[in-house]
N, C-alpha and C positions, 0 to 999 in steps of 0.2 A: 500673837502680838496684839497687843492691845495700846489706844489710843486716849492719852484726854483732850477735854474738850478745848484748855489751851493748844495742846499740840495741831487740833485741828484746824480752830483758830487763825494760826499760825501757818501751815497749808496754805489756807484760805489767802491768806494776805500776800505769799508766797508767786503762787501760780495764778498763770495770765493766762495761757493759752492753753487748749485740748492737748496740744502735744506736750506741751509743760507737764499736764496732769499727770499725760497717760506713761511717760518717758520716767517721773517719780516711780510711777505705779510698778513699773518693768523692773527697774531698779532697786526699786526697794521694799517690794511682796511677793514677788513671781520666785514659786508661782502658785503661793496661797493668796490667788488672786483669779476673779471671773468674771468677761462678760457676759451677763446677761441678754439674751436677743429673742426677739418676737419677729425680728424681719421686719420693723415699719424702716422708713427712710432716715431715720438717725441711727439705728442699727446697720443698714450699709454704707452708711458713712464711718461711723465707728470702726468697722470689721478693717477694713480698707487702712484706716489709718490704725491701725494696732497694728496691722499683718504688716507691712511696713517697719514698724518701730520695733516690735520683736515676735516674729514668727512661730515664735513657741508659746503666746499669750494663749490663755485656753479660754472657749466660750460654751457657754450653755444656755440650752434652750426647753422648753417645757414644750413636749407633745400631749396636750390634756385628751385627744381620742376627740375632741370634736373642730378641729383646723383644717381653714379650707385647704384644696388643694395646691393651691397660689402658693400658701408657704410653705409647702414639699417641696414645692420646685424650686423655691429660691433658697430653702436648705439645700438642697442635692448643687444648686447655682455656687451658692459659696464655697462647697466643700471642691468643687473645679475648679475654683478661680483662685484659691488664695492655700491650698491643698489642709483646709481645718480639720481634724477631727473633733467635729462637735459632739460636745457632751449633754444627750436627750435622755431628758428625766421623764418618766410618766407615773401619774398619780397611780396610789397602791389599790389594786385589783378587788379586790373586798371590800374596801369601803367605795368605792364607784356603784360595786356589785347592788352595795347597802341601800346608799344616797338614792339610787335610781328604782330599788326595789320598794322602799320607802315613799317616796315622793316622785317616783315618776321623769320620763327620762329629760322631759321638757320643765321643771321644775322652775327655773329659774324667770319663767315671764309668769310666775302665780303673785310673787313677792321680792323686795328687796332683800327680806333674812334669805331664803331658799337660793336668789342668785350669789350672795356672800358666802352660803356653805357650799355651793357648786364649783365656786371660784376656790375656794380655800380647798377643796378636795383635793382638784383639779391642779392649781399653780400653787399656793402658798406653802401646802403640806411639801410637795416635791420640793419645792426651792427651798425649802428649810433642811431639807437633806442636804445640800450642799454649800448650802449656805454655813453651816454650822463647821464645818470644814477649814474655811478662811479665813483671813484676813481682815481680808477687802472684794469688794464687788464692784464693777462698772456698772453705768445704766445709762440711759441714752433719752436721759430727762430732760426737757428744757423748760426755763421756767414759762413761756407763751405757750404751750401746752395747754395748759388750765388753772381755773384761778388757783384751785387745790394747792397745787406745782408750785406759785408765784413766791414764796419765800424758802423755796430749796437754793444750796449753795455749792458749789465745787465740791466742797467734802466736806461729810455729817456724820454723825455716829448714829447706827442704826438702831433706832430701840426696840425695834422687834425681834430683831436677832443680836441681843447680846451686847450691845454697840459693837457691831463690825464696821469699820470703813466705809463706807459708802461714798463712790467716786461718783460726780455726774458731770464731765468732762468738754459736754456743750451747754451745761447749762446755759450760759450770757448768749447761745445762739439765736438765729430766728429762724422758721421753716425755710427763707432763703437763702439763708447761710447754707444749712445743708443742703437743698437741692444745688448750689451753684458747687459746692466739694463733688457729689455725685457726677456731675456733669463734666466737667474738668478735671476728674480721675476715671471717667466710663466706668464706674462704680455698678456691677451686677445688684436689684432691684427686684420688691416685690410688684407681681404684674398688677396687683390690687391698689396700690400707687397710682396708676395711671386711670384708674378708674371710678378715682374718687372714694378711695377710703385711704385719709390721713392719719388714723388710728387702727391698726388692725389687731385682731383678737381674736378668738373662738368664731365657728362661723353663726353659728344661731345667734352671734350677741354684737354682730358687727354691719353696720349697712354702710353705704357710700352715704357722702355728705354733699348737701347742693348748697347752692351758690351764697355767700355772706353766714354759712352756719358754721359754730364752734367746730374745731377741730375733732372733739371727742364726742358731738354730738351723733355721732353715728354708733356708741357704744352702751349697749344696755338701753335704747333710745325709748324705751317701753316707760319707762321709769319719767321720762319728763325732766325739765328743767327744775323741778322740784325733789326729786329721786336721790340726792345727797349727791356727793362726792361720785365724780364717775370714775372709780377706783375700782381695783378687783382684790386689794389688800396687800399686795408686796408692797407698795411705796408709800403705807398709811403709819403713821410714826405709831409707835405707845408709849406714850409720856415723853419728858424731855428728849431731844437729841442735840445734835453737832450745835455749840456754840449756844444752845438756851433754845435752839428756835423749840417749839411745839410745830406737829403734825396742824 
C-alpha cells in the first residue's frame, strides 16, 4: 500500500490524538504495520497504549550486540507484562565481522563517518529488513526531542525507505505528557530512565544527562554541540517526504 503526499496531508488534518493515530493504524494496516522500540520512555508509553487497542499489533526492536543490559531487562519486562512477542533483529554477522576487523571494535569515537557506518551496520541495515516488509511504521518521535525532530508530523512518507508510512503518534507530546501516561497506567520502564539517560541507545554511545542539558546530549556526546544531527540514520529523511517537508 502505498500513500500520496495528499492522502497524508489529509491524515495529518484528520487526527488529534495518539489513540486516533494509532486506532487508524490497527484498522487500516495491521498488520503490515510495526512498532519500532529502543525502550526509551515514549516506547513504554506507546507499548501500553497499542497492547490496549489491539493486542496483536507487532513490535520490533534492533539488538545491535552492544546494548546495555537495562534494556534486556525491560525487553524480557514487556514481553511479561503485555505478553508481546517482540521481533529482534540483529545486524548481519559478516559485515560486524568486517566493520570491526577493519576499523576496530571502538570505531566509532575516532569519527563522525565510522560512527554513521557503525550505526547503519548495526540499526539501519536490520530495520531495512523489515522495514521493507510494510506499510507503515510507528516511532515514538516527538518533536521536543531535538531541533532535528522539530518539523516531523503525525504521518510522513518515509524517504529512505520507499515512502513507507511513517506514524509518529506523540509527536505534539512533551517529555511530561509521557511520563504522566507511564504513571497513571504503572507503565513497565527502562531502569536507565530513572537514572538520567532520556535518550537511550547502544551502551558505549549513551551517557546520563545533568541538569538543564539537551535531552539527546547524552548521545554520541564525543561529537560536541557541533557533531551534526544527533541521529544514528533511521529517522534522517532522503529528499522530499510527507507533505514537502525535507529532513
Amino acid at each position: 500500500m502505498k500513500f500520496t503526499a495528499e492522502e497524508v496531508d489529509g491524515l495529518n488534518s484528520e487526527m488529534r490524538t495518539p489513540e486516533e493515530a494509532l486506532r487508524w493504524a490497527s484498522d487500516s494496516l495491521h498488520p503490515a504495520v510495526a512498532k519500532a522500540s529502543s525502550f526509551g520512555a515514549e516506547d513504554a508509553a506507546l507499548t501500553d497504549m497499542m497492547a490496549k487497542i489491539n493486542p496483536e499489533f507487532r513490535f520490533f526492536t534492533l539488538d545491535t550486540g552492544r546494548l546495555p543490559q537495562e534494556t534486556h531487562d525491560a525487553m524480557d519486562a514487556v514481553r511479561k507484562r503485555y505478553g508481546i512477542s517482540l521481533e529482534v533483529l540483529l545486524p548481519d554477522a559478516a559485515e560486524v565481522e568486517e566493520m570491526v576487523r577493519s576499523k576496530g571494535p571502538n570505531l566509532f569515537y575516532e569519527s563522525v563517518e565510522n560512527r554513521m557506518l557503525c550505526c547503519d551496520v548495526r540499526k539501519v541495515r536490520p530495520s531495512a529488513r523489515i522495514l521493507g516488509t510494510l506499510d507503515g511504521w510507528i516511532t515514538g518521535l516527538r518533536r521536543g526531542q531535538s531541533a532535528g525532530r522539530s518539523g516531523a508530523r503525525m504521518f510522513e512518507l518515509d524517504g529512505r525507505h520507499a515512502g513507507l508510512l511513517k506514524i509518529n503518534p506523540i509527536i505534539d507530546w512533551t517529555l511530561e505528557d509521557v511520563w504522566d501516561y507511564i504513571r497513571r497506567n504503572a507503565v513497565p520502564y527502562n531502569g536507565l530512565l530513572d537514572r538520567g539517560f532520556p535518550s537511550i541507545g547502544c551502551q558505549p554511545c549513551t551517557r546520563a544527562v545533568g541538569p538543564g542539558e539537551d535531552g539527546r546530549a547524552g548521545r554520541w556526546w564525543w561529537e560536541g554541540s557541533g557533531g551534526g544531527r544527533k541521529e544514528c540514520g533511521l529517522h534522517l529523511a532522503a529528499g522530499p517526504d510527507a507533505g514537502g517537508r525535507r529532513g
